[in-house]
Each structure stands twice: as C-alpha cells, then as structure tokens.
Biopython code that builds the backbone (N, CA, C, O; Angstrom):
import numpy as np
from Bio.PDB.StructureBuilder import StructureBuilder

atoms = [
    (1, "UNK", "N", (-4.048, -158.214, 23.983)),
    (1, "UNK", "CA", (-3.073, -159.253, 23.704)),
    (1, "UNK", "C", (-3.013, -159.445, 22.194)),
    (1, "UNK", "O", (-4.080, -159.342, 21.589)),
    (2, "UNK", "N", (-1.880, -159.718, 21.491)),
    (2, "UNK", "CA", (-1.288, -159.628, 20.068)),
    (2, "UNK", "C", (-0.741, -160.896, 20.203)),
    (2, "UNK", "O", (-0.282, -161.190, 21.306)),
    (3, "UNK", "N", (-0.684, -161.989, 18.985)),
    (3, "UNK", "CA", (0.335, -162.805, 19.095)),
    (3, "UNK", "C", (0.953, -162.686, 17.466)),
    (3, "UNK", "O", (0.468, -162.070, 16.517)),
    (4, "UNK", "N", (1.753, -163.216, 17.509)),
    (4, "UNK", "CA", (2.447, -162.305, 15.662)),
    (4, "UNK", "C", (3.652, -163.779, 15.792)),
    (4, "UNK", "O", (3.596, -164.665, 16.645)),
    (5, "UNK", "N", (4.564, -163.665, 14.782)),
    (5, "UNK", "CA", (4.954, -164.911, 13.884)),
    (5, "UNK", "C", (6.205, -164.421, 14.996)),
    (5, "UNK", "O", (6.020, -163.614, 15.907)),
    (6, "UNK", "N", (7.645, -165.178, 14.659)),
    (6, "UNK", "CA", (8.693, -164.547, 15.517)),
    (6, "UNK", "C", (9.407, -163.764, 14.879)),
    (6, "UNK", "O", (10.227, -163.160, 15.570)),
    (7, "UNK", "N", (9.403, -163.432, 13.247)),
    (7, "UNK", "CA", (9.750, -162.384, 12.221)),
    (7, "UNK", "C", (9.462, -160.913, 12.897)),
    (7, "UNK", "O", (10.249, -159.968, 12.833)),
    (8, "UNK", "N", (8.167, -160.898, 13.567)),
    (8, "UNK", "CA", (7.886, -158.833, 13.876)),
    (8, "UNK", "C", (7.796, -159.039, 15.491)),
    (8, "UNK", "O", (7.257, -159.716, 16.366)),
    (9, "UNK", "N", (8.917, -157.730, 15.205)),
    (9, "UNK", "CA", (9.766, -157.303, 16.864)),
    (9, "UNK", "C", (8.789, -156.689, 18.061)),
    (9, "UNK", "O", (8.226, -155.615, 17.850)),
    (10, "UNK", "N", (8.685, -157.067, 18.744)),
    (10, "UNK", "CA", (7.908, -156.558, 19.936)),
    (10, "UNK", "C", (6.799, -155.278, 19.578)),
    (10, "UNK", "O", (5.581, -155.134, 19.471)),
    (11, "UNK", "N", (8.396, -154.227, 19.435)),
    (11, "UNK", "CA", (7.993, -152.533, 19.592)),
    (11, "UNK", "C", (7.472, -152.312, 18.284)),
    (11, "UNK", "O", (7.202, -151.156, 17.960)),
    (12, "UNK", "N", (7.262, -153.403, 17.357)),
    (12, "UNK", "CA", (6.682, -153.016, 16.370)),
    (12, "UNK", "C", (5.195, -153.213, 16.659)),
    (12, "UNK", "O", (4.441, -152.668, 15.853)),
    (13, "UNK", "N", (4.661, -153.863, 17.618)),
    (13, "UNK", "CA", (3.165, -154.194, 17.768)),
    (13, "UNK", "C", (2.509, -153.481, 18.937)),
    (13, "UNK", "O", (1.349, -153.615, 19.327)),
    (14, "UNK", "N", (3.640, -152.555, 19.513)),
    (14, "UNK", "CA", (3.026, -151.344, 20.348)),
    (14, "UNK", "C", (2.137, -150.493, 20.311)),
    (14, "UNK", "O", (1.307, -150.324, 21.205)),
    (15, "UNK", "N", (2.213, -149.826, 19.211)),
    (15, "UNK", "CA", (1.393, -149.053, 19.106)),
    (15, "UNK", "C", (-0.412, -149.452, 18.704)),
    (15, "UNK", "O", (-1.365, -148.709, 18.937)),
    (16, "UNK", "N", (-0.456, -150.611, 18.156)),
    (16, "UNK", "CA", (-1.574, -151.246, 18.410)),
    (16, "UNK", "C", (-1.976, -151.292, 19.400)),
    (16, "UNK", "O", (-2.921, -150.570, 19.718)),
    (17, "UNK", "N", (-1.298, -152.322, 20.423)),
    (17, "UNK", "CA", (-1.246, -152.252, 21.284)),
    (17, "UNK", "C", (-1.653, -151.611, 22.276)),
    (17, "UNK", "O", (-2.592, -152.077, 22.922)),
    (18, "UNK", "N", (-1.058, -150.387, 22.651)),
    (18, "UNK", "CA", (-1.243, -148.938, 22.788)),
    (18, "UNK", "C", (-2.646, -148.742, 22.697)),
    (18, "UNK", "O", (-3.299, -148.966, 23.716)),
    (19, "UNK", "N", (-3.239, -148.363, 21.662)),
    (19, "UNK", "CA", (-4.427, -147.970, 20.737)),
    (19, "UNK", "C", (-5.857, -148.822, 21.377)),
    (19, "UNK", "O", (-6.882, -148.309, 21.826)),
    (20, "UNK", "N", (-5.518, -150.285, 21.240)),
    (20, "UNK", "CA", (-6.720, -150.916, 22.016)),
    (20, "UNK", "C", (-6.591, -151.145, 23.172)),
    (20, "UNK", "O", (-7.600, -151.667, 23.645)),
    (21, "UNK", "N", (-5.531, -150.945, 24.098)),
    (21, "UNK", "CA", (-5.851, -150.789, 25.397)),
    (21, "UNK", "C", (-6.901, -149.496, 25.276)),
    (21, "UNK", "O", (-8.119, -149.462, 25.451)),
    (22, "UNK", "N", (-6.032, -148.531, 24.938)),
    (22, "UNK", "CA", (-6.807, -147.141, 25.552)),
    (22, "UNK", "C", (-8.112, -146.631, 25.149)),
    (22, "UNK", "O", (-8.536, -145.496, 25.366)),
    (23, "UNK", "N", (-8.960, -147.982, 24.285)),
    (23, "UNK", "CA", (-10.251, -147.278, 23.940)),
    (23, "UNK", "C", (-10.733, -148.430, 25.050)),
    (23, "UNK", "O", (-11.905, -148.525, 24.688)),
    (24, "UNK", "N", (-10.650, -149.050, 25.785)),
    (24, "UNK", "CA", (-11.432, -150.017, 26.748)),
    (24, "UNK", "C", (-10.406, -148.816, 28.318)),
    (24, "UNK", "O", (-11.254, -148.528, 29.163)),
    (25, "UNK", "N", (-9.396, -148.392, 28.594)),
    (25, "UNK", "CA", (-9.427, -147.467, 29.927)),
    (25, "UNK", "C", (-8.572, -146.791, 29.700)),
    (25, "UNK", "O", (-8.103, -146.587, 28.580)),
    (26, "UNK", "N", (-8.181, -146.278, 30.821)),
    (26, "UNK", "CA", (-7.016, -144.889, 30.353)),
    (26, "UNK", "C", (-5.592, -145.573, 30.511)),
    (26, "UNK", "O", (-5.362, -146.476, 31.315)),
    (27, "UNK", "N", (-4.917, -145.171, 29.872)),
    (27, "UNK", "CA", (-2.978, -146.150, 30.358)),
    (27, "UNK", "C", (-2.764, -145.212, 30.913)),
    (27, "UNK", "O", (-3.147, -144.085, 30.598)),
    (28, "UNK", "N", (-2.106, -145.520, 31.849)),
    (28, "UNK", "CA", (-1.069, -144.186, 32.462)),
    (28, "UNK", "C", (-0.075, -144.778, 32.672)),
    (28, "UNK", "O", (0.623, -143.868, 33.120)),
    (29, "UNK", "N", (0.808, -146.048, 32.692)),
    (29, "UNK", "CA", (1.857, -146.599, 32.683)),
    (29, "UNK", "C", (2.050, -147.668, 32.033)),
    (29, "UNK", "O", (1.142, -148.500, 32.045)),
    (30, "UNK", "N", (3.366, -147.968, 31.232)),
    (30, "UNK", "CA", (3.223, -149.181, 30.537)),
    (30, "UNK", "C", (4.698, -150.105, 31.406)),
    (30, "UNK", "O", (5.512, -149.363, 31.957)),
    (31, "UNK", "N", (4.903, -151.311, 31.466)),
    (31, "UNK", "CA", (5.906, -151.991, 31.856)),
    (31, "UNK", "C", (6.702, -152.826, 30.630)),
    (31, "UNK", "O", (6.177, -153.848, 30.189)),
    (32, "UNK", "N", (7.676, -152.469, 30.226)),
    (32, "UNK", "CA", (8.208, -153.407, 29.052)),
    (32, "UNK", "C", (9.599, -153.856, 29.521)),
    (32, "UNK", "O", (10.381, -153.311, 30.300)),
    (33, "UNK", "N", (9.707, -155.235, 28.690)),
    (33, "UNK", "CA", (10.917, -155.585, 28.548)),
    (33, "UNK", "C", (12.120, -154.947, 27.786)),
    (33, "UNK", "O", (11.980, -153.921, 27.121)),
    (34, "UNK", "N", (13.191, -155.538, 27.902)),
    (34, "UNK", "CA", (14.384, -154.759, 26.660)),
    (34, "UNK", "C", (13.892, -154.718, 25.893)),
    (34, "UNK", "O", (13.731, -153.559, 25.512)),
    (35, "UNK", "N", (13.234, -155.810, 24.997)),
    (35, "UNK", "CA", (12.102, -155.393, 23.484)),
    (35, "UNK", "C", (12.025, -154.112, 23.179)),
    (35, "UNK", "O", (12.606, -153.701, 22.174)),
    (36, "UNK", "N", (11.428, -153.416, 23.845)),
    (36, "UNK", "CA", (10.669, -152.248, 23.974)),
    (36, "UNK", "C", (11.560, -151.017, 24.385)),
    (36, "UNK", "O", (11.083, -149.915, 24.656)),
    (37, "UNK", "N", (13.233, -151.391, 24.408)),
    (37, "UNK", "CA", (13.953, -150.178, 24.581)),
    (37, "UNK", "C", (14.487, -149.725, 23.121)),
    (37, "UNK", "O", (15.427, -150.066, 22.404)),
    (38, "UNK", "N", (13.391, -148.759, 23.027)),
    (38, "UNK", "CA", (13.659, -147.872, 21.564)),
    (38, "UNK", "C", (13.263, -146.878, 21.666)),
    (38, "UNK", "O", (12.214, -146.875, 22.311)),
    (39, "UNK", "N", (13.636, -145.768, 21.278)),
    (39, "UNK", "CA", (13.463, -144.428, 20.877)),
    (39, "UNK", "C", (11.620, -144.152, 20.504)),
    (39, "UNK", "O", (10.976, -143.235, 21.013)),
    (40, "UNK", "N", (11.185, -144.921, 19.765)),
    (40, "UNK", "CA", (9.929, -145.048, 19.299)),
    (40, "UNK", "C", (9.325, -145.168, 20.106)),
    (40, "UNK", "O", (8.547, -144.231, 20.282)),
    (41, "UNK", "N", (9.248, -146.334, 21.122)),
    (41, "UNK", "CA", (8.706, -146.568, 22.298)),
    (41, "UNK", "C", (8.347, -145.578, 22.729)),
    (41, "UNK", "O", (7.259, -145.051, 22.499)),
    (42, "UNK", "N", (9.672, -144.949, 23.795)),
    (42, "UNK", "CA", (9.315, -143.892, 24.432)),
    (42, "UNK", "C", (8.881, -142.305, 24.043)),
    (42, "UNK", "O", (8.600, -141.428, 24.860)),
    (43, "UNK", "N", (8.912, -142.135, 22.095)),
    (43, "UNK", "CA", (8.469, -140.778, 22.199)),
    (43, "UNK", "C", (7.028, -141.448, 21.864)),
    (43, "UNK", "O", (6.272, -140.488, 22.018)),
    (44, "UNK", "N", (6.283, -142.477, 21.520)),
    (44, "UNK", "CA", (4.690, -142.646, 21.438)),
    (44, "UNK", "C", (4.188, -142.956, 22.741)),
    (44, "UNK", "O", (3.015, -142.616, 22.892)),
    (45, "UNK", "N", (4.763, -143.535, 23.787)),
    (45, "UNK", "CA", (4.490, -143.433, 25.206)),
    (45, "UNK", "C", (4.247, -142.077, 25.239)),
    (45, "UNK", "O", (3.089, -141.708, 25.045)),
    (46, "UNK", "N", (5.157, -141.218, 25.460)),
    (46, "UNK", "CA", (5.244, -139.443, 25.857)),
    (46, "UNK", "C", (4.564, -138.780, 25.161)),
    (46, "UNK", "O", (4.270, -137.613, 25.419)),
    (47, "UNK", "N", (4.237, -139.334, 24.273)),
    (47, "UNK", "CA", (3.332, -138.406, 23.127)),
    (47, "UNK", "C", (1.486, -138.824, 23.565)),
    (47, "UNK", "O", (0.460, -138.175, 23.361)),
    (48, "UNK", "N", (1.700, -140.111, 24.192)),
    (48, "UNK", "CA", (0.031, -140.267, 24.806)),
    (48, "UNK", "C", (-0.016, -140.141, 26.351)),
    (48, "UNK", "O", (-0.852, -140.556, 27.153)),
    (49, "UNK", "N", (1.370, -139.299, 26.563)),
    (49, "UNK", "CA", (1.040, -139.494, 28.417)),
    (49, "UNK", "C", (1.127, -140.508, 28.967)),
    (49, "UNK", "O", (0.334, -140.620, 29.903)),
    (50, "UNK", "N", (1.820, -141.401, 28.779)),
    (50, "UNK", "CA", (1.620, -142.488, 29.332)),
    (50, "UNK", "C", (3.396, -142.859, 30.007)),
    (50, "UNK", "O", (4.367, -142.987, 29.261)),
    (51, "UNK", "N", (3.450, -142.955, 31.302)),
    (51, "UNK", "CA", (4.974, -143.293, 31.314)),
    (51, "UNK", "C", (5.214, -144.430, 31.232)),
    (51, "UNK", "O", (4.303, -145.257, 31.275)),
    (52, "UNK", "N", (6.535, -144.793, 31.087)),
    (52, "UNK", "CA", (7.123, -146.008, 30.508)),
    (52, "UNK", "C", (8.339, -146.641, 31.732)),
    (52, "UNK", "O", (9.366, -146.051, 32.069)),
    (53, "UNK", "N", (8.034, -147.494, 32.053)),
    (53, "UNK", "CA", (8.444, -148.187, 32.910)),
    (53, "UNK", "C", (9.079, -149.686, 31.884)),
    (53, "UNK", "O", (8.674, -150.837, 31.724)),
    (54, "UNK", "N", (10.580, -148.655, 31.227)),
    (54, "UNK", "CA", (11.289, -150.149, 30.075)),
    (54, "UNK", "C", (12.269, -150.348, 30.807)),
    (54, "UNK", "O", (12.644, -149.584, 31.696)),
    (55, "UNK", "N", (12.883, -151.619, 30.434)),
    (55, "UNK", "CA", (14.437, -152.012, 31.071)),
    (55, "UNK", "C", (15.066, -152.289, 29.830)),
    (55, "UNK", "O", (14.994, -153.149, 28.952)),
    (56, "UNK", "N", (16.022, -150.753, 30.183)),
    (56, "UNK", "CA", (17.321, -150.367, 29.402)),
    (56, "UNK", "C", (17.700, -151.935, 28.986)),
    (56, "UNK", "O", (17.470, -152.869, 29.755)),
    (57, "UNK", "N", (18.339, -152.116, 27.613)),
    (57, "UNK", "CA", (19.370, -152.820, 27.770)),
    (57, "UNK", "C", (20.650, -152.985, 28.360)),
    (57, "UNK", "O", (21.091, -151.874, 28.655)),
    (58, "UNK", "N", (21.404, -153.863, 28.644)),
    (58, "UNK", "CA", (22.755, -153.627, 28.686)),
    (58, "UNK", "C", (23.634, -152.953, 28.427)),
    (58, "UNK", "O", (24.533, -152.563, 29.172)),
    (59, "UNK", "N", (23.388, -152.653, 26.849)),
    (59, "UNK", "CA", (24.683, -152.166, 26.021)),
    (59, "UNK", "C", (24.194, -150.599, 25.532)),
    (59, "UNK", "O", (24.770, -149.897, 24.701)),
    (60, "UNK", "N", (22.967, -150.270, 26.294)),
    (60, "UNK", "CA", (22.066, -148.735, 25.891)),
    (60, "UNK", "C", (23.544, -147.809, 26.321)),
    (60, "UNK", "O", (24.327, -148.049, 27.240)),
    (61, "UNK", "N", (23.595, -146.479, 25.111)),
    (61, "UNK", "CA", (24.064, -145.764, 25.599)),
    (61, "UNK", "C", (23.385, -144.395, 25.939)),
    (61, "UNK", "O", (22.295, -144.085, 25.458)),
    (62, "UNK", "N", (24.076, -143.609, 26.780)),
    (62, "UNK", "CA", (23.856, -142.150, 27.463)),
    (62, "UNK", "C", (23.605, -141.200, 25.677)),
    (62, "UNK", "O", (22.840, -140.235, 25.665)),
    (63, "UNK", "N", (24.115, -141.506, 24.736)),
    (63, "UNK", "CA", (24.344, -140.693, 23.663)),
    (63, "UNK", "C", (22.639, -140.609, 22.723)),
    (63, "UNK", "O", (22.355, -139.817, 21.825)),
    (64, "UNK", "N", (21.850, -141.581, 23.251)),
    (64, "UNK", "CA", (20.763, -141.831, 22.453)),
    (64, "UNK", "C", (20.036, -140.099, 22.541)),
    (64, "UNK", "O", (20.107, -139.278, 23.455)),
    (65, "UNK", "N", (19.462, -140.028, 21.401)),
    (65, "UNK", "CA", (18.724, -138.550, 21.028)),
    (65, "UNK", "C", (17.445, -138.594, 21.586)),
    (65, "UNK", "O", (16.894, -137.504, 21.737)),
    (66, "UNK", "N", (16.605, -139.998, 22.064)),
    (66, "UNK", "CA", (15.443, -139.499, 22.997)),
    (66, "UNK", "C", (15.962, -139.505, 24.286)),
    (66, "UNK", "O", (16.776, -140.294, 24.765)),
    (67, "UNK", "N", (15.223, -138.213, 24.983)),
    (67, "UNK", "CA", (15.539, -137.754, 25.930)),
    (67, "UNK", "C", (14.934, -138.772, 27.023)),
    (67, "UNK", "O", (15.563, -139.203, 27.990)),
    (68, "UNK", "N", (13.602, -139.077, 26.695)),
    (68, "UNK", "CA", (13.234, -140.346, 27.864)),
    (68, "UNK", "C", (13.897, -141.407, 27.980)),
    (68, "UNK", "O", (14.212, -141.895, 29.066)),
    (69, "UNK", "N", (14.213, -141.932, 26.737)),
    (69, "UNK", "CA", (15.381, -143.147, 27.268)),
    (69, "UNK", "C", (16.479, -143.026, 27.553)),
    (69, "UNK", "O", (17.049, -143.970, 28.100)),
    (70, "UNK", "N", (17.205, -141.749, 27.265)),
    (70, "UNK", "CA", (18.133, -141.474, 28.010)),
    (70, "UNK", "C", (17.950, -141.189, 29.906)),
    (70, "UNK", "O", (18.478, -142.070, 30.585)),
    (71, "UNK", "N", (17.639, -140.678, 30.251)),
    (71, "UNK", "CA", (16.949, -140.699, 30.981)),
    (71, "UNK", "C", (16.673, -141.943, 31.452)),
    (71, "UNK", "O", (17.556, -142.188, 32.274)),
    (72, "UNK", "N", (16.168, -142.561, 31.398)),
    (72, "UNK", "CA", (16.290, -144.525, 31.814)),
    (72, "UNK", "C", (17.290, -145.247, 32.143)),
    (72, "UNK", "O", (17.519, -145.862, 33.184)),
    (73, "UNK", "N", (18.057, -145.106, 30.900)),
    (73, "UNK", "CA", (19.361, -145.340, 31.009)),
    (73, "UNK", "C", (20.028, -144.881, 32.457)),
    (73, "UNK", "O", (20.372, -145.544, 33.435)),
    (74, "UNK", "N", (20.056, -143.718, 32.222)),
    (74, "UNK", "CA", (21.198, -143.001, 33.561)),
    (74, "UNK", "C", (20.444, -143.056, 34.643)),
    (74, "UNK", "O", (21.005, -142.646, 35.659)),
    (75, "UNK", "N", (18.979, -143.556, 34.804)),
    (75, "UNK", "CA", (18.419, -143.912, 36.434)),
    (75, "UNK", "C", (19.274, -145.204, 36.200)),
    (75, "UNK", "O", (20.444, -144.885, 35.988)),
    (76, "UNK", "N", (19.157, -145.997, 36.182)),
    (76, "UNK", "CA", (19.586, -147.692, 35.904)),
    (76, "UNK", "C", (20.751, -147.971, 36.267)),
    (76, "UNK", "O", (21.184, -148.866, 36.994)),
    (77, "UNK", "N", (21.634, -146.474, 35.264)),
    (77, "UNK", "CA", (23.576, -146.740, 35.738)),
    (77, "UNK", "C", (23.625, -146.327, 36.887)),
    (77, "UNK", "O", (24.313, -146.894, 37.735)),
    (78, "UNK", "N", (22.864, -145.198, 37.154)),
    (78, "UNK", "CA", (22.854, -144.418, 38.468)),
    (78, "UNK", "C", (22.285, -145.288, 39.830)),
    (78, "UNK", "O", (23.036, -145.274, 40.806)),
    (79, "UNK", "N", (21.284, -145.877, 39.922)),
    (79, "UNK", "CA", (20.666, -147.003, 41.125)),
    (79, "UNK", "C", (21.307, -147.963, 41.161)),
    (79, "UNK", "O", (21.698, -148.392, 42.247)),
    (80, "UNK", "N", (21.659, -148.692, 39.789)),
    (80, "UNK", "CA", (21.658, -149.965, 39.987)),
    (80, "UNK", "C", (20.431, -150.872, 39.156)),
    (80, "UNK", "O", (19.388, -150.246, 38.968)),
    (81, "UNK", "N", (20.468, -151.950, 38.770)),
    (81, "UNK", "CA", (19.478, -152.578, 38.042)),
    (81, "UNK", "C", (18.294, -152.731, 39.802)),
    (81, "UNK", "O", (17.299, -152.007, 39.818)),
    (82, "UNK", "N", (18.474, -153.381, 40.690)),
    (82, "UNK", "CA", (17.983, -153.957, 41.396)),
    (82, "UNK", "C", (16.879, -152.467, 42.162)),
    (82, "UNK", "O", (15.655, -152.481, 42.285)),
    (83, "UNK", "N", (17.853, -151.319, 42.561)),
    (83, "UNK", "CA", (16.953, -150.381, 42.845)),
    (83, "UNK", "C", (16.183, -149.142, 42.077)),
    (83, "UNK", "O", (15.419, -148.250, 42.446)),
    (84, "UNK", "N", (16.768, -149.536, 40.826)),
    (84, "UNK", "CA", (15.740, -148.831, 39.781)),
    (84, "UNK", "C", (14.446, -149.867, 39.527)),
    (84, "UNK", "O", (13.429, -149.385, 39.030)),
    (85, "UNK", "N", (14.475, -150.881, 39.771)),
    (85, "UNK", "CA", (13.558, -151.743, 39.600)),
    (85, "UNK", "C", (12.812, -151.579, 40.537)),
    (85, "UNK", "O", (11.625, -151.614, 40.214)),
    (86, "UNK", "N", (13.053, -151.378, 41.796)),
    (86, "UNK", "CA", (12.057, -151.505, 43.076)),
    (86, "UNK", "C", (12.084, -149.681, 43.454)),
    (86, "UNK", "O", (11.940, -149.087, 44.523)),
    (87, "UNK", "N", (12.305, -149.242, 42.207)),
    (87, "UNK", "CA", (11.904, -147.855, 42.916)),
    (87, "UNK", "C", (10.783, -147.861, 41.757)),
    (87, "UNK", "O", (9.660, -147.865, 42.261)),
    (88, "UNK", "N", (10.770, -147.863, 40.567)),
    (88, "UNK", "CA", (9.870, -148.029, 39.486)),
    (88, "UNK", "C", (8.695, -148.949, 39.269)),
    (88, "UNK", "O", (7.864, -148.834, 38.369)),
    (89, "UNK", "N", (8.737, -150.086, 40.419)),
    (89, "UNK", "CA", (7.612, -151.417, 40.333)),
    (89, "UNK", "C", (7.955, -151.896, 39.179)),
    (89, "UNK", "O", (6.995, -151.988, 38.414)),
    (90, "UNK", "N", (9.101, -152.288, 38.688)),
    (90, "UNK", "CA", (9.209, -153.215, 37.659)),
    (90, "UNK", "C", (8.651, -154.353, 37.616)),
    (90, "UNK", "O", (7.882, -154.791, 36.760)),
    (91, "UNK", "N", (9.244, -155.089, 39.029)),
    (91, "UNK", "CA", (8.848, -156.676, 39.089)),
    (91, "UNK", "C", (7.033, -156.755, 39.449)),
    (91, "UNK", "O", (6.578, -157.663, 40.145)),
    (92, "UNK", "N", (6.203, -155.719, 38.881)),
    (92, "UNK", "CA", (4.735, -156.004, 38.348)),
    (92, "UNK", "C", (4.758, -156.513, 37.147)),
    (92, "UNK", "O", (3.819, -157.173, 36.702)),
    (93, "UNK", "N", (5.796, -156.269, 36.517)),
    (93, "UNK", "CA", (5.593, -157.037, 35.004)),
    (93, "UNK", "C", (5.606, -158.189, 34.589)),
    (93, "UNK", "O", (5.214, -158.639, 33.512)),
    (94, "UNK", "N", (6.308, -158.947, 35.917)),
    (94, "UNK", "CA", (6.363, -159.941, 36.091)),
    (94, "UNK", "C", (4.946, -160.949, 36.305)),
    (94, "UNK", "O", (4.736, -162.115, 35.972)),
    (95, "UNK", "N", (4.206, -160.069, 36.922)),
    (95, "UNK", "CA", (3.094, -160.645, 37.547)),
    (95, "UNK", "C", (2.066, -160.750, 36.062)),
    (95, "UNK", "O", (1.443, -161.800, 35.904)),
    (96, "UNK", "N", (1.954, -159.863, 35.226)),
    (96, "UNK", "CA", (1.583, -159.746, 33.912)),
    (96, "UNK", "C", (1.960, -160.766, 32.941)),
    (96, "UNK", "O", (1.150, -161.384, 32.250)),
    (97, "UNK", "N", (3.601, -160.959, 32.912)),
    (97, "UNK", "CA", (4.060, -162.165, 32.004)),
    (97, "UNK", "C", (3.746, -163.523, 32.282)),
    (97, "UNK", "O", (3.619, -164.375, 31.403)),
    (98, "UNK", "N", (3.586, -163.786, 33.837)),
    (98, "UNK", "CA", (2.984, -164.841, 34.176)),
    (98, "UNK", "C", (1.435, -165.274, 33.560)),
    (98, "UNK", "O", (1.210, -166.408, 33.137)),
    (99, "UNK", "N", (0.639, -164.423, 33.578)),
    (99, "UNK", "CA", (-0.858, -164.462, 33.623)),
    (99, "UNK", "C", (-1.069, -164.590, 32.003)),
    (99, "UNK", "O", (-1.769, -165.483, 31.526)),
    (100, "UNK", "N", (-0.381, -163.590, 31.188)),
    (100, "UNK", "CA", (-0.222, -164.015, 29.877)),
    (100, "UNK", "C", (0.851, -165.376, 29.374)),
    (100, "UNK", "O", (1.024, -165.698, 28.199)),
    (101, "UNK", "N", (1.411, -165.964, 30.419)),
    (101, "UNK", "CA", (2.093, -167.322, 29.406)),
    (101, "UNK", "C", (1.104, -168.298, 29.813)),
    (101, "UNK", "O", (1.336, -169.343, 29.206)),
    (102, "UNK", "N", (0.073, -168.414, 30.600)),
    (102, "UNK", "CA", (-0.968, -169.346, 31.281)),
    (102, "UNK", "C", (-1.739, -169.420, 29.459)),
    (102, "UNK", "O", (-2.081, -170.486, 28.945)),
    (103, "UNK", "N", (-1.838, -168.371, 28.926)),
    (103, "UNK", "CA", (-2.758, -168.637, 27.827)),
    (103, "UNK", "C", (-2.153, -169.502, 26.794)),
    (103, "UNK", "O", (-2.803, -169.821, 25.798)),
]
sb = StructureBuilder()
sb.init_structure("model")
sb.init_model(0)
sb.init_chain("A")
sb.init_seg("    ")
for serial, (resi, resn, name, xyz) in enumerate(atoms, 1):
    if name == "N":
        sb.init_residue(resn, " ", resi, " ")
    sb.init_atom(name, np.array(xyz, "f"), 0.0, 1.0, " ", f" {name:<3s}", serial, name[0])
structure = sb.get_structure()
C-alpha cells in the first residue's frame, strides 16, 4: 500500500508497487482501475508476467500501439462491460478497494 499527495497519477506508483509486492510473493495478476489504463501499465505487467486485469476507459481507442491494451479494449467492445468483467473476475477488485478504504 502507497499513499501519495493527489498531484501523482496512480500508474505512476505502479511500478513500486509492482516491485514490493513481488519480493514478499509471486503476482501473477494485477486488477486496476481506468487509472491504470496505459500503455506503461501493461508493457511492465507483460514484461514481469504478470497479467493485467485493467478497465479500459471509455474513450480507449483500438489504434493504441500496445498490443495488450489493445487487446482489452476489443474484449470490452466485443463482450460488453458487464461480461468482460465476469469473464475476467473484475468485481474482486472490488473486494480489495473495500478492505483498503477501511484504513
């Protein structure tokens, strides 16, 4: 857990992030919010093996140059928000955001 001022953006504290999870166990999946739909995201996810379970924004397009979030994208247009979510276990992240706003 990171807490930072409201000046620095989510995906900027990922890779920390990232870093001290994985010396306490192994990641093999991460769950993020729109925050976390960036190009960066997903090639340092892919680059540690780790898949990424983000929700596209709205306004994401098909044209983006990483191939994983593209890829996201077009499951999302393609299912639907509701069954890309319950095919992916999104709404676990939920269960996470809860347990971290208790603090």
């Amino acid at each position: 857990m990171e807490t930072s001022t409201d000046d620095v953006h989510d995906v900027k504290a990922l890779p920390r992030l990232v870093e001290e999870a994985g010396r306490n166990m192994r990641v093999s999946k991460l769950y993020g919010d729109g925050a976390y739909d960036s190009g960066d995201a997903y090639r340092l996810l892919e680059a540690r093996g780790i898949e990424s379970v983000i929700k596209p924004r709205r306004n994401s397009r098909l044209d983006t140059r990483c191939p994983g979030r593209r890829l996201a994208v077009d499951r999302v247009r393609e299912l639907g928000y509701d069954a890309w979510a319950k095919l992916t276990g999104y709404g676990r992240r939920w269960a996470v955001e809860t347990s971290y706003s208790t603090f």
